[in-house]
N, C-alpha and C positions, 0 to 999 in steps of 0.2 A: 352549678358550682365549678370554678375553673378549675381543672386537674385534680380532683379530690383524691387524698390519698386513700391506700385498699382498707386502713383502718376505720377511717370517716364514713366511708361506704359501706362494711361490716355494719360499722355499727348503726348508722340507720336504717337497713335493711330488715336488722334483727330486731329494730324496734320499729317497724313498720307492719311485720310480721306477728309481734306482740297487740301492737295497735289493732291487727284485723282481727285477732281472735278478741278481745277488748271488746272492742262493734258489735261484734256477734253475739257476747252473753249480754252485756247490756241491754239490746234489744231484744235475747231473748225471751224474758215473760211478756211482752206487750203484743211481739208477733204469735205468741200462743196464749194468748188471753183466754182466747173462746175455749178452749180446751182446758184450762186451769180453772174458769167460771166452771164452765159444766162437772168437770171431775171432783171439785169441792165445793160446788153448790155456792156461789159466792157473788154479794149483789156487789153497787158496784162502791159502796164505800169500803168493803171487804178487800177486792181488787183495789183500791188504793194503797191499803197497807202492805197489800200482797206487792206493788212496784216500789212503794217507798222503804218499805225495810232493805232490801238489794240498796238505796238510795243513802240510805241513814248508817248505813255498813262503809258506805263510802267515805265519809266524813271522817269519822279515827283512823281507816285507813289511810285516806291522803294523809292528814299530819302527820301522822308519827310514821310514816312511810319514807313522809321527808326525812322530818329530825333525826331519826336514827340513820339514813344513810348520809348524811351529812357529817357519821361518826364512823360507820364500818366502812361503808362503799355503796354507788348508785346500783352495781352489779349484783350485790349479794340481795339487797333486797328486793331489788324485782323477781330473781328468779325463785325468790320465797312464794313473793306476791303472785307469779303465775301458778307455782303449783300449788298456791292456796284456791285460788278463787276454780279452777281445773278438778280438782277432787270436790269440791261443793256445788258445783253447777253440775255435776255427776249426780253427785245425791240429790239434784232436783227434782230428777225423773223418778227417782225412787219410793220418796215420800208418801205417807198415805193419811196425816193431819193437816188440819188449818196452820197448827202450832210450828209441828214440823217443818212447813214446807215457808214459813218467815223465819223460819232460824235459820235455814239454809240459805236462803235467800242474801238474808243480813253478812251471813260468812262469805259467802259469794260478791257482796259488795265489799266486802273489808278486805278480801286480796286485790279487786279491781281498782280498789282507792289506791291502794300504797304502788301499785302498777304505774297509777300516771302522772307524779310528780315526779320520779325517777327516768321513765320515757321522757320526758320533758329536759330535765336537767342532762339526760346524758348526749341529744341530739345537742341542743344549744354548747354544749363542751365540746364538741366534735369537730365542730364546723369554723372557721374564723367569725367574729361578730357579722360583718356585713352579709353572712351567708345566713344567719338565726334564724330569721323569719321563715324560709326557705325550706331549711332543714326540717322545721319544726313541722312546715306545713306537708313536705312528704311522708313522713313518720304520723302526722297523725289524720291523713287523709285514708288512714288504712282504719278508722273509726268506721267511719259512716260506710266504706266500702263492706265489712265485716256485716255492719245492719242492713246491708241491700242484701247479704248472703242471708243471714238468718231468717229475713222474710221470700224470699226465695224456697230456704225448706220448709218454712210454711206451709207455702202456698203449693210444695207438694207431698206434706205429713199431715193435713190438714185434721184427718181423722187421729193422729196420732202423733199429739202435741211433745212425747217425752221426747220424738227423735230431739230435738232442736236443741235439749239438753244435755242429752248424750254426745252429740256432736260438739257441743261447745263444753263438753266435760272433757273428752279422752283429746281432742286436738290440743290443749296446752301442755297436758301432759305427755305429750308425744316431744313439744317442743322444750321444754325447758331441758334433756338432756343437750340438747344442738346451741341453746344458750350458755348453760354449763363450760361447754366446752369452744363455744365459739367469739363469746360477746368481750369483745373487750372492753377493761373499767375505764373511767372519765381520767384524761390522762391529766388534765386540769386536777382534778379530786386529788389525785396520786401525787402531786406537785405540791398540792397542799397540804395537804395529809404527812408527807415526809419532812416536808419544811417547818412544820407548826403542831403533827399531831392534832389531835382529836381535838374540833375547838371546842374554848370553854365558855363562849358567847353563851348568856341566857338567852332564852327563847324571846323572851319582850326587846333584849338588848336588839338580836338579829332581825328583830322585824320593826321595831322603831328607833332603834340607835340611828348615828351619823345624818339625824335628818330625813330617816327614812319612814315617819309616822306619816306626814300625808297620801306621800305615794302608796302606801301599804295599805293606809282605810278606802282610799278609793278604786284599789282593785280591789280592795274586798267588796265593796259596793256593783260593781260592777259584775263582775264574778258572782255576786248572789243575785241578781234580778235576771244576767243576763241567762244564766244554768236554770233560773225558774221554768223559763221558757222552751228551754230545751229540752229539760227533760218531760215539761209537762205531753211536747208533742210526740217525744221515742216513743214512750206510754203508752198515751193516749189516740194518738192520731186513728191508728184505728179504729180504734172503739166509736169516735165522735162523726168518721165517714159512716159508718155502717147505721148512725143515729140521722145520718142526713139522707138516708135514704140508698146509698150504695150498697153494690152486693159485695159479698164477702173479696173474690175475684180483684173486686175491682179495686177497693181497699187495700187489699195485699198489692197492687201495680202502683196507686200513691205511695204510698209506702216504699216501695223498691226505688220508686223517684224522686224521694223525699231523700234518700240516703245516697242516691246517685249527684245529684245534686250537693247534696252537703259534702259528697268527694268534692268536688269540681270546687265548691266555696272552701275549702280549708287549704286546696294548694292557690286558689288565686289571692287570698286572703294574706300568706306570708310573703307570696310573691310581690306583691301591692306595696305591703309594706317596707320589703328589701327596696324598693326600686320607686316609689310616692312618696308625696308626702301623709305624714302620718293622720294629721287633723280631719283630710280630705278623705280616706281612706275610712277612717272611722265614722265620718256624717254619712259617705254614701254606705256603707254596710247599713249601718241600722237603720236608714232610712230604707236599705230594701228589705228590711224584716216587715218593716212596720206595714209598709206596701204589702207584701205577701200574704203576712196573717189575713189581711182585710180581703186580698182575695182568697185566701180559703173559706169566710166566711160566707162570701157573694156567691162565690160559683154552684151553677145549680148541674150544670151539666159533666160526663166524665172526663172531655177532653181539657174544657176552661178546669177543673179542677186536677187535674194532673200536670198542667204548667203550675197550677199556685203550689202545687206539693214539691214537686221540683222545685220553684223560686224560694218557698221558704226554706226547705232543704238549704239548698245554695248559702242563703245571707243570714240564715242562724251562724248555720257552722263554718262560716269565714269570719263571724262577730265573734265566737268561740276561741276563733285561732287566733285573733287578731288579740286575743286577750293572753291567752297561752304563749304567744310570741312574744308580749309586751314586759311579762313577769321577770324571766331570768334575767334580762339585764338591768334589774331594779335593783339585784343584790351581787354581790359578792361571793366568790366562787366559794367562802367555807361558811358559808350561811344559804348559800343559794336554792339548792332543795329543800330548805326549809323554808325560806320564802314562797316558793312556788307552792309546795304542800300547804301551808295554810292557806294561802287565796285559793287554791283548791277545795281545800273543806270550809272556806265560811261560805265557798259557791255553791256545796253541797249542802248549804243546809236551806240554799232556795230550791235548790232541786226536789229536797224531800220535800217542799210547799207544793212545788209546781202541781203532782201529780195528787198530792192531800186535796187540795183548790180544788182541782178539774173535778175531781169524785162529789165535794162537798156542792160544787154548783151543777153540776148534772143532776145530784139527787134533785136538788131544788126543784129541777122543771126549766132552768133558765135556757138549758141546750148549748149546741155548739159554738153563737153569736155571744153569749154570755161569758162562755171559757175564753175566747180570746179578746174582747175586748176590754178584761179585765189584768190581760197581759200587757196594755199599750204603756199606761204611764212606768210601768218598771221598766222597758225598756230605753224612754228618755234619760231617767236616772242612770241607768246604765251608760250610757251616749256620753251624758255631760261629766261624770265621773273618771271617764279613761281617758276623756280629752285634756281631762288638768295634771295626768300620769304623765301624757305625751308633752303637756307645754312645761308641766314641771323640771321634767328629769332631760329635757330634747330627746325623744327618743325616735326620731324622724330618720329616714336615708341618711342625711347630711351628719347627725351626728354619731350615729349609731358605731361608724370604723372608730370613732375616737374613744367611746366608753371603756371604760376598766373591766377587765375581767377580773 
């Protein structure tokens, strides 16, 4: 970004910062499965619900994470949302029921929902349009970096799976006073908010008024098949190395480069788009998802399988960001978190499939080749649905300096 001012920079720092601790509780029950299996006796459609509740916590927090800061401010509810999901991932470790330990879970996903339509709306306000993509994709390249840390203490708490929660309990809570006092609110919001007050757009009006019902069902379309996949792998991925024969060790290294990887795809992913064209951008990402799953399937050995986890790392979560960067400028600065928060949670309610799916077809016996070739045609939908956002709205390099904020 040319010459970014200290506030622009603040503030994505601070939501880049939020984004890594974000990574890190997300991934982790899936990086301490084994130790969550063992400690509650749990097969693996049990473990399903044990990731999808965290999953299904998400979905009301996105929305109304949005819509209400679309009325107070992007600042006050994030740093709600961080010391919510911070004192709940705390009580992960603590837990001593089945019960317990999905109630927590769920609370734990309901601070991390309202978290990142907020991270989202306040980078894209920050930055001038032509910078969005850009912006978005260093703030939330601190995702997947966060999930290469969390499987990291894994892989050396292995016998003592509570660290991972302790660590991703007490670090937000550390950070939300430096947010408190440092993050500054969306000066865009602030511009609107004094000029207009609290809008009084319905919620239907803000998401399909002015023409805006197509573009809005199709990232929701998109947004739900494209989060299926995602989250089925944050999850699962481990669990389905270790069914193809890999050791524990070696699982935990796909993994660190599953998310090393999905850094590298969510900054080149908005980069792409600041600076390509959009159409182009969007065929080859999911063309290299579709490429990658297939080699996570093939690969029999550790090295060919540590490129596929890396590659599909890589072009999930550039297809991710390429979606997250496409949303804000679909709406309008005093509807705008609220647009984003709902294509957020109807993406969450493929996520809660993704990992339900994975459980219910492993029980089956179908195995690894089963789980993801049943993720291929959601991804075409996913493909063809954001490419009619992009021809609808131009939301290309070329036209993107010209949109309204």
């Amino acid at each position: 970004m040319d010459s970014p001012s200290r506030r622009s920079t603040l503030t994505i720092a601070l939501c880049f910062i939020v984004a890594l601790i974000e990574g890190f509780d997300l991934q982790a029950a899936g990086t301490a499965a084994a130790g969550l299996r063992q400690s509650f006796t749990l097969d693996p459609k049990m473990m399903g619900w044990v990731f999808s509740a965290g999953i299904i916590g998400l979905l009301p927090g996105a929305f109304f994470g949005g819509w209400v800061a679309d009325r107070i401010g992007r600042k006050k509810i994030l740093v709600g949302a961080v010391l919510l999901f911070g004192v709940f991932s705390l009580c992960t470790a603590y837990v001593e029921s089945y019960s317990s330990l999905l109630l927590v879970r769920f609370m734990t996903g309901l601070g991390l929902g309202a978290a990142l339509p907020n991270l989202i709306a306040l980078c894209a306000e920050a930055v001038s349009e032509r910078h969005r993509g850009t912006a978005i994709s260093v703030m939330y390249c601190g995702v997947p970096l966060g999930g290469a840390l969390a499987a990291v203490v894994a892989m050396f708490s292995s016998e003592h799976w509570q660290t991972t929660f302790i660590i991703g309990g007490l670090t937000p809570l550390l950070v939300v006073p430096l947010m408190a006092l440092l993050l500054p609110e969306s000066t865009a919001f602030r511009q609107q908010h004094v000029s207009t007050g609290s809008p009084r757009t319905s919620t239907a009006q803000a998401l399909f008024g002015e023409g805006r019902a197509r573009c809005t069902l199709a990232l929701w379309l998109s947004y739900f098949f494209t989060l299926t996949v995602m989250y089925m792998l944050l999850n699962w991925l481990p669990s389905l190395l270790l069914e193809q024969g890999f050791t524990k060790p070696q699982a935990g290294m796909v993994q660190m480069l599953f998310n090393i990887g999905g850094a590298i795809g969510s900054l080149l992913g908005g980069v792409m788009l600041d600076r390509c064209n959009g159409l182009k951008v969007v065929l080859f990402v999911y063309a290299g998802v579709l490429a990658a799953l297939a080699g996570v399937g093939l690969s029999v050995g550790i090295m060919p399988m540590a490129i596929a986890g890396f590659a599909v790392g890589l072009f999930v979560m550039a297809a991710q960001l390429v979606l997250y960067a496409l949303a804000p400028p679909s709406y309008p600065t005093s509807v705008r978190a609220t647009g984003v928060g709902a294509a957020v949670a109807i993406g969450r309610l493929g996520s809660v499939a993704g990992p339900l799916a994975a459980g219910q077809i492993l029980a089956a016996g179908a195995g690894t080749t089963g789980v993801l070739l049943a993720t291929s045609p959601g991804l075409v939908i996913a493909a063809l649905s954001i490419l009619t956002v992009i021809t609808r709205n131009g939301a290309t390099t070329e036209s993107q300096p010209q949109a309204a904020n």
